[in-house]
N, C-alpha and C positions, 0 to 999 in steps of 0.2 A: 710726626707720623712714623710709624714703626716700618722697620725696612721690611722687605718681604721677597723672597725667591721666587718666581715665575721659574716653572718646571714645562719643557715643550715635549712631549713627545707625541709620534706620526699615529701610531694604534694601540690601538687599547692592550692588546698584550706586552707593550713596553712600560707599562704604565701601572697597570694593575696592581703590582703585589706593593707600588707608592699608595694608592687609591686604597688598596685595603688596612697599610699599617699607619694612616696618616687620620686625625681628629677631622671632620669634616664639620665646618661650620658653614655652609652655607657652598649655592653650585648653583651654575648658569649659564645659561647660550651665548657662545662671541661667535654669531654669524652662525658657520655648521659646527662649530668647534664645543665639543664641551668642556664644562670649566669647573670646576669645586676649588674652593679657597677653604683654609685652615692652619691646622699644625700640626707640623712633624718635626720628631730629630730637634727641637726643644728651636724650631724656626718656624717664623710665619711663609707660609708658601700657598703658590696657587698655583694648580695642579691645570692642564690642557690633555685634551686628544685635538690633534692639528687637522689628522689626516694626510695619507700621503701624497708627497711630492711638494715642488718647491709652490708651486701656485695655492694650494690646501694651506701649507704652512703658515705661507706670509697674511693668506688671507684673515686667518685664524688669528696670528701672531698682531698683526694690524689694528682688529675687531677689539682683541684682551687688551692691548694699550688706550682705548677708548676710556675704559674702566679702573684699572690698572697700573702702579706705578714704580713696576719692580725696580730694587738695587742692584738686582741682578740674573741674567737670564742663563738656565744651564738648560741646553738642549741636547737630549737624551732619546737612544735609539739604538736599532740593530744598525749593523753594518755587513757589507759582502767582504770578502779578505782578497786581498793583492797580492797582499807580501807571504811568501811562501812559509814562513817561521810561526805565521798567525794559527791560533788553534780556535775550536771554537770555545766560547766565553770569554777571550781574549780583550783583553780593553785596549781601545786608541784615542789618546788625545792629540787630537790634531794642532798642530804648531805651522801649518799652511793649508789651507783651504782652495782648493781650485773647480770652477765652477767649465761644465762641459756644456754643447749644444746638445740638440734631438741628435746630429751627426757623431758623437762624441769629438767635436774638435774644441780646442784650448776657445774659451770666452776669457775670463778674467779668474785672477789668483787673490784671497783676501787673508788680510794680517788678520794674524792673531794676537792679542796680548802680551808680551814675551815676561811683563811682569806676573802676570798671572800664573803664566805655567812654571814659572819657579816656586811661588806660593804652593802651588799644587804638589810640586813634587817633596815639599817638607812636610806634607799629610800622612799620618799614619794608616794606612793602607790595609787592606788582609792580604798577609802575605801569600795566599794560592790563588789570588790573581794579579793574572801577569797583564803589564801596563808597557805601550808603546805608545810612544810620538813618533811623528811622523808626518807625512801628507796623506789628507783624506781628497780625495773627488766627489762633486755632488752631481750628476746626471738628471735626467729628465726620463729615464725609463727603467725599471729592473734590469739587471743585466745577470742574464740567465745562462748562458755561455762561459762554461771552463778556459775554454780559448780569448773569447774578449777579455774576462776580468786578469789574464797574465796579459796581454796585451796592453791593456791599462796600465797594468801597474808596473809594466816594464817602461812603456813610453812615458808616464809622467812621475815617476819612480815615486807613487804610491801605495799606500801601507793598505786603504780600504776605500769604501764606496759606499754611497748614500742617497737620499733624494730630498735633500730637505736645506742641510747644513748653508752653504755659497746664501740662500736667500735668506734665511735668519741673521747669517751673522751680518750680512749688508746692512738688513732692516736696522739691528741693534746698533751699528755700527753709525749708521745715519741719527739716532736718536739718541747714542754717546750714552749707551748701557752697555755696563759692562757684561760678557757673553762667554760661556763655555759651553764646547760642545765635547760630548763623551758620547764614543760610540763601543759595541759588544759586538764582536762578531759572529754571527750567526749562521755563517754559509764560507767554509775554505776558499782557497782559489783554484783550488781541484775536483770542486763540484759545480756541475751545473743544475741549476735548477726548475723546477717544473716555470714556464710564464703566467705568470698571474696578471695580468695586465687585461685581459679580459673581465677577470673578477672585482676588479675595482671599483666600488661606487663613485657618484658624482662628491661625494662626502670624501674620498679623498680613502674610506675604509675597505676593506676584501668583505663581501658579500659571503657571507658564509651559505645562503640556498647556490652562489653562482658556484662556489668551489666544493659542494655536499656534490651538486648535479656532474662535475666534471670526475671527480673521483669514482662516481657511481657509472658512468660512460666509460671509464678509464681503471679498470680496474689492476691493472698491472702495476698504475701507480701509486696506490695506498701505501706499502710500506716507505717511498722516497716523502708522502708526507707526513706518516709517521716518524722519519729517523729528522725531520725537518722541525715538524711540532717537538723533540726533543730536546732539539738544537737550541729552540728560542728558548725553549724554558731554563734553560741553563745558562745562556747570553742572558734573560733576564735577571737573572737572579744573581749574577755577576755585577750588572748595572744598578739594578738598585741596592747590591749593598756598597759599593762604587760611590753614586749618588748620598748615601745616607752621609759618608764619612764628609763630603764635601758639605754639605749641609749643615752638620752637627760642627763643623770647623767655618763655619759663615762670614764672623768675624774677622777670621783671618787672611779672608781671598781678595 
């Protein structure tokens, strides 16, 4: 059987510019998750939108191993920035993983690979993106507050923040697939951000009629989601050419 990459990411805008430059041979529903398998970057891969948060994810992630029987899962995504040094487009590979409650209090911390991310760092890289290890957190809500995310990363002397990562890597980690998470940061830790947690569908996706109607209510804040929709497209674009190198280097990880 030919090995094949399982690519996780939460939304479609993480995902996309994989989704456009990737051979599509075939796509399908795992539960609410959508799924296209093919080939990219001279590898067989199968491409997800999870949806966000940890419960979207695993659910998604669960459904695709039904089908599915990656060599290896790289889970792929924005992240919020801790560490004061993080710019956005920034990349982190996380080398400790710590998973938070709805309270943000410590639940449990998951290993990483330690072989892996030596692999990773012999990858030839593009040098204008900048790569940090570190510790990520994975919460259970956006956390839209300048003030919490230094708080955060002051008390568990983490690098970023996420909603997904802690419940993938357990899953994988229970089914002894090997797993890397890459995340781009999309949001400093000197910005707070507009709550989108209203906008959220039960899919796990931002509703774009619930976030059109609040901009349109709120009009003060269009430009903070303009300079936001900027942010990502540049975290994106960072991630998947990120992505691409690990990919095209498959063999080696």
């Amino acid at each position: 059987m030919d090995r094949q990459i399982l690519i996780l990411g939460a939304l479609r805008e993480e995902i996309n510019q994989i989704r456009r430059r990737m051979t599509v041979k075939g796509q399908f529903k795992a539960g609410h998750a959508d799924v296209w398998s093919g080939n990219w970057e001279g590898a067989n891969i199968v491409l997800a939108r999870t949806g966000m948060g940890k419960n979207c994810a695993l659910n998604a992630f669960d459904e695709i191993l039904k089908t599915v029987r990656p060599s290896l899962v790289l889970s792929i995504g924005y992240a919020g920035g801790l560490g004061f040094k993080l710019k956005i487009g920034d990349l982190v590979i996380p080398d400790s993983i710590i998973e938070l409650s709805s309270n943000n209090s410590y639940v449990n911390e998951h290993a990483v690979s330690q072989q892996q991310l030596v692999l990773l760092e012999k990858l030839d890289f593009p040098k204008n993106i900048l790569i940090h290890r570190g510790t990520l957190i994975t919460v259970n809500q956006v956390i839209c507050d300048s003030v919490v995310k230094k708080e955060l990363g002051s008390l568990y002397n983490a690098l970023a923040v996420d909603m997904e990562t802690s419940a993938l890597i357990a899953h994988a980690t229970q089914k002894k697939i090997p797993f890397i998470s890459i995340r781009s940061i999309s949001d400093t830790v000197d910005q707070s951000l507009v709550d989108v947690s209203s906008f959220i569908n039960n899919d796990g996706e931002v509703s774009k009629i619930k976030a059109g109607w609040y901009i349109a209510t709120h009009p003060n804040m269009v430009k903070k989601f303009i300079s936001f929709r900027d942010q990502s497209q540049k975290a994106t674009f960072n991630l998947t050419e990120f992505t691409g190198v690990v990919v095209r280097s498959f063999d080696c990880i």
